[in-house]
C-alpha positions in Angstrom: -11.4 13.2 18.9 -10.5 13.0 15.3 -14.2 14.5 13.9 -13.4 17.6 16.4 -9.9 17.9 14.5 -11.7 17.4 11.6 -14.0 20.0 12.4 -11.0 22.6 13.9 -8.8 21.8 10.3 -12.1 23.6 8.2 -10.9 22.7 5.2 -12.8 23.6 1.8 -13.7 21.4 -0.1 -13.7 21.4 -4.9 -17.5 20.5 -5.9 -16.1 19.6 -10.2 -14.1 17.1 -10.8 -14.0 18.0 -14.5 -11.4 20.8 -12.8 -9.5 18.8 -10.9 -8.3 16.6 -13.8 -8.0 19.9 -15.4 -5.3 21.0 -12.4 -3.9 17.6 -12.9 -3.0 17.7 -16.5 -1.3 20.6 -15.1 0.9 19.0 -13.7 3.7 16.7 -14.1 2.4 13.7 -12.4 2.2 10.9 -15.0 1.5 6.9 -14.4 5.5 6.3 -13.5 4.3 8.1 -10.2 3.8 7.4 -6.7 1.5 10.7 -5.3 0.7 11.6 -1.7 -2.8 13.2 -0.7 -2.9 14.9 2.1 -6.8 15.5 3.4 -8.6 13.0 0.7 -12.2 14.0 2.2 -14.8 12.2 -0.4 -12.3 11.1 -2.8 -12.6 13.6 -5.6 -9.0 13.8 -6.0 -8.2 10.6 -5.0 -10.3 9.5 -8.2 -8.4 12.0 -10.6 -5.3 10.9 -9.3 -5.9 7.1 -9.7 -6.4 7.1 -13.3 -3.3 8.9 -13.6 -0.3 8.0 -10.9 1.0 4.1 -10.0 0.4 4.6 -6.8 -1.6 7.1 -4.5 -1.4 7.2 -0.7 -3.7 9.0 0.6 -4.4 10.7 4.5 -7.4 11.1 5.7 -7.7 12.0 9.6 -11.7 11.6 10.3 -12.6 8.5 10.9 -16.0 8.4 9.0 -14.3 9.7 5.9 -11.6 7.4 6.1 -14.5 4.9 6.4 -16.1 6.5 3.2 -13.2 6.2 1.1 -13.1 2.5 2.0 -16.2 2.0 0.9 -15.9 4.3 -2.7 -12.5 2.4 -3.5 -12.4 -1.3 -2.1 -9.7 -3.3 -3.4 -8.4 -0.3 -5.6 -5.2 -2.0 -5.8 -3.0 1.6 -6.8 -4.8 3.1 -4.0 -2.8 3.2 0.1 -5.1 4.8 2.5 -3.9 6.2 5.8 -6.0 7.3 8.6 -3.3 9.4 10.5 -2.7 13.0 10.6 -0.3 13.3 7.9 2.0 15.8 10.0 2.7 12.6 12.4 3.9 10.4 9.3 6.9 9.2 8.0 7.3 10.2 4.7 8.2 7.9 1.8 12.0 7.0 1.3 11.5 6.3 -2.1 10.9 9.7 -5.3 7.2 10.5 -5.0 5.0 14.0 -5.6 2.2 15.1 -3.8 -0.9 16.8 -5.1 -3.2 17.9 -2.3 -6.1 20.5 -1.1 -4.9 21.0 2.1 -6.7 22.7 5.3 -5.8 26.0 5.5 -5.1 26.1 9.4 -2.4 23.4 8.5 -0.1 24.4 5.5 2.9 26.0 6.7 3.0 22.5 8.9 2.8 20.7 6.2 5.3 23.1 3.4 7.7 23.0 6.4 7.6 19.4 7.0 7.7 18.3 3.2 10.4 20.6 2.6 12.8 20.1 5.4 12.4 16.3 4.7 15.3 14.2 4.6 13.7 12.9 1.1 11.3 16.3 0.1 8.9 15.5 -3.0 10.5 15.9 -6.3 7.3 18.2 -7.0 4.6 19.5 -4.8 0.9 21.0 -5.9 -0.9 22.7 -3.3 -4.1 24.3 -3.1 -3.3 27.0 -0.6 -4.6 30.8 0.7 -3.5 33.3 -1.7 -2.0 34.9 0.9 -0.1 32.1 2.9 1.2 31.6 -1.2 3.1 34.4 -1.4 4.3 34.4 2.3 6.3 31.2 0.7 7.1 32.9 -2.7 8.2 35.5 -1.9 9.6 38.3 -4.9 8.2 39.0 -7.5 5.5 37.5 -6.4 5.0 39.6 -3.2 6.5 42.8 -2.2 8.9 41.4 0.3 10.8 38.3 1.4 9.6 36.2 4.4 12.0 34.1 6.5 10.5 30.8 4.9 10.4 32.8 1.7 14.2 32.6 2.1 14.8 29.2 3.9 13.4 27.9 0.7 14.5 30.1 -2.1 18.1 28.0 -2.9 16.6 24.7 -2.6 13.0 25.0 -4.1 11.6 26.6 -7.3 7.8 28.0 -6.4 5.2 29.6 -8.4 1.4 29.5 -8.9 -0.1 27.2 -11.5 -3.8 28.0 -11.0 -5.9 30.8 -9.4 -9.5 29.5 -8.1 -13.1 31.3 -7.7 -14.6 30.8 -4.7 -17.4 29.0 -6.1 -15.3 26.3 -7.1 -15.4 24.9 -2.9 -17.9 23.8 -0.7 -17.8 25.4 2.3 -17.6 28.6 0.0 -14.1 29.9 1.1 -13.7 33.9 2.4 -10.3 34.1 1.2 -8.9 33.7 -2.4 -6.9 30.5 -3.4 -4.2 29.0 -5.6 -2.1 26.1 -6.7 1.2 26.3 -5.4 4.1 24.7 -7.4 7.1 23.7 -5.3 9.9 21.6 -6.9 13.1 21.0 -6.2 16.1 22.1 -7.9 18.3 19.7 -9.7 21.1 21.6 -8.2 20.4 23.9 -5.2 22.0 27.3 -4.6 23.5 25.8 -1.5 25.3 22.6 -0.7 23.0 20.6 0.9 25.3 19.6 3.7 24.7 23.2 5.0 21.1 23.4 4.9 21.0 23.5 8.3 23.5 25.9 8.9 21.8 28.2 6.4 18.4 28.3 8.4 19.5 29.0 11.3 21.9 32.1 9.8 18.8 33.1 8.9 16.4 32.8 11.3 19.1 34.5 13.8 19.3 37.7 11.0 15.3 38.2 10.7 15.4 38.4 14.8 18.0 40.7 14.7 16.2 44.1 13.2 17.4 46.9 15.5 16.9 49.1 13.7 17.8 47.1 10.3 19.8 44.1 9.3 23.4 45.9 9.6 23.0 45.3 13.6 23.3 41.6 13.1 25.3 41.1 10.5 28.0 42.9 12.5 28.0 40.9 15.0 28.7 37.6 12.9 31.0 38.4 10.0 34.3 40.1 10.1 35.2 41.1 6.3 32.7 43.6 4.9 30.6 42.2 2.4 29.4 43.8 -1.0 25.4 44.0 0.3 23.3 46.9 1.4 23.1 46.4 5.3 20.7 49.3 6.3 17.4 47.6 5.3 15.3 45.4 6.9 15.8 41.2 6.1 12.6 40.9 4.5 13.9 43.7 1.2 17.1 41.9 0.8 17.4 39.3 -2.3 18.2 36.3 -2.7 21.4 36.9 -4.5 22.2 39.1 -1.1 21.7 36.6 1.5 23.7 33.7 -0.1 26.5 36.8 -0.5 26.3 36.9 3.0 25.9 33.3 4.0 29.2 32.5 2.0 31.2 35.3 4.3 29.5 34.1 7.6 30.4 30.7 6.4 34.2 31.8 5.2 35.1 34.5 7.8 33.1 34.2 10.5 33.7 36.4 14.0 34.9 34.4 16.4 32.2 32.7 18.6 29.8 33.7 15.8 28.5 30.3 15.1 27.6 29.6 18.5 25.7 32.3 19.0 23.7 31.7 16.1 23.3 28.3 17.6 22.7 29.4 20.9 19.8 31.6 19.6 18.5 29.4 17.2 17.7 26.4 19.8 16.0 29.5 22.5 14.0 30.7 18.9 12.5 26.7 18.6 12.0 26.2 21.9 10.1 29.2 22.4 8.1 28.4 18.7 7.2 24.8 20.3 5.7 26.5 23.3 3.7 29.2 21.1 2.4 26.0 19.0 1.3 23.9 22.2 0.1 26.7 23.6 -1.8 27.5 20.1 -3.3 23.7 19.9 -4.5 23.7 23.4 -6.6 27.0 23.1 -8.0 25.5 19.6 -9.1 21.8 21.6 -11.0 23.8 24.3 
């Protein structure tokens, strides 16, 4: 079972590692460190990342090159290896960073589950699609804001530390990729007692486009608010939504926080369904 996942994950793999200690000296990660690897493969990283952090745990899901990697570093006493799909694992309680070439198919699971964390990384470096980069980024990077765009925005610092050629994988990749930076602010925009609260204001907002964002808005705030309503979620700024956040949070409608509730637990629901439904196509 786990060299079909292996097979359904397709992830690319870097053929120098002259450029991965490269991308590592870009980094921050320094001997003091305890780094995560998510998808070790042959261990090219793993190597890098062993001469330079305290301590490396790395994930590797297929059995025969979780097998390899025993082999390549017995008794590599810096070294933790974990042959579990690291979406299913617990992450560490302790400060750590992760440095990773990721699947493709898997990295808004695994940005969303490092970064709604209890404990998220103090720094993350990901080797990601171009284009799944600036779905997380955001402006100025892209054109327009996602909804993860802004879930992470006030807690999360993100930009792109390195653009790769194609010929630097193996499978030779179709799309373009990059290393995405994601850190973690010092001091967020947002308390992070209502971190919750925040996602679901705007999850409920980016659902509620009919015709633009006015619609919704109306519905949960009473006191207008000093923000340009007839536009769709995805042009407002950051600056914007934490304008409105602060009045939704101040002087709610009544009921209003309920029905963002309310909708947000039908929204998951119906995204866990979508994503069973999604893995159970990909297994047949």
């Amino acid at each position: 079972m786990r060299n079909s996942q292996r097979r359904l994950l397709s992830q690319n793999f870097l053929l120098s590692r002259s450029l991965v200690t490269k991308l590592v000296r870009l980094t921050s990660i320094e001997k003091k460190d305890t780094v995560l690897e998510i998808g070790a493969g042959k261990g090219i990283i793993t190597s890098v990342l062993l001469d330079r952090a305290r301590t490396v745990i790395a994930y590797e899901i297929d059995q025969n090159l979780y097998n390899y990697l025993d082999q390549v570093f017995p008794q590599t006493q810096n070294l933790i290896l974990k042959n579990i799909d690291f979406r299913n694992s617990t992450l560490p309680s302790q400060s750590y960073k992760i440095f990773s070439n990721i699947p493709f198919i898997i990295t808004a699971d695994v940005i969303k589950k490092i970064t709604q964390a209890n404990n998220p990384p103090e720094e993350a470096f990901l080797i990601v699609q171009k284009e799944a980069a600036l779905k997380f980024l955001g402006t100025p990077y892209d054109n327009k804001n996602s909804q993860l765009a802004i879930q992470l925005k006030p807690f999360f610092e993100l930009n792109i530390l390195y653009k790769f050629e194609k010929s630097d994988f193996y499978p030779r990749p179709h799309v373009d990729s990059v290393l995405l930076h994601i850190k973690r602010k010092e001091r967020p925009l947002i308390a992070l007692a209502y971190r919750q609260e925040f996602d679901r204001f705007v999850i409920y907002l980016f659902n509620q486009t009919n015709p633009n964002i006015a619609t919704g808005v109306k519905k949960l705030i009473n006191t207008p608010v000093d923000v340009t309503l007839y536009v769709k979620p995805s042009e407002l700024r950051i600056n914007e939504w934490l304008n409105l956040f602060g009045a939704y949070m101040h002087n709610p409608r009544y009921g209003a926080k309920k029905k963002v509730l309310n909708f947000y637990e039908k929204y998951r629901a119906n995204r866990n369904k979508l994503q069973k439904s999604h893995r159970t196509r990909k297994a047949h």
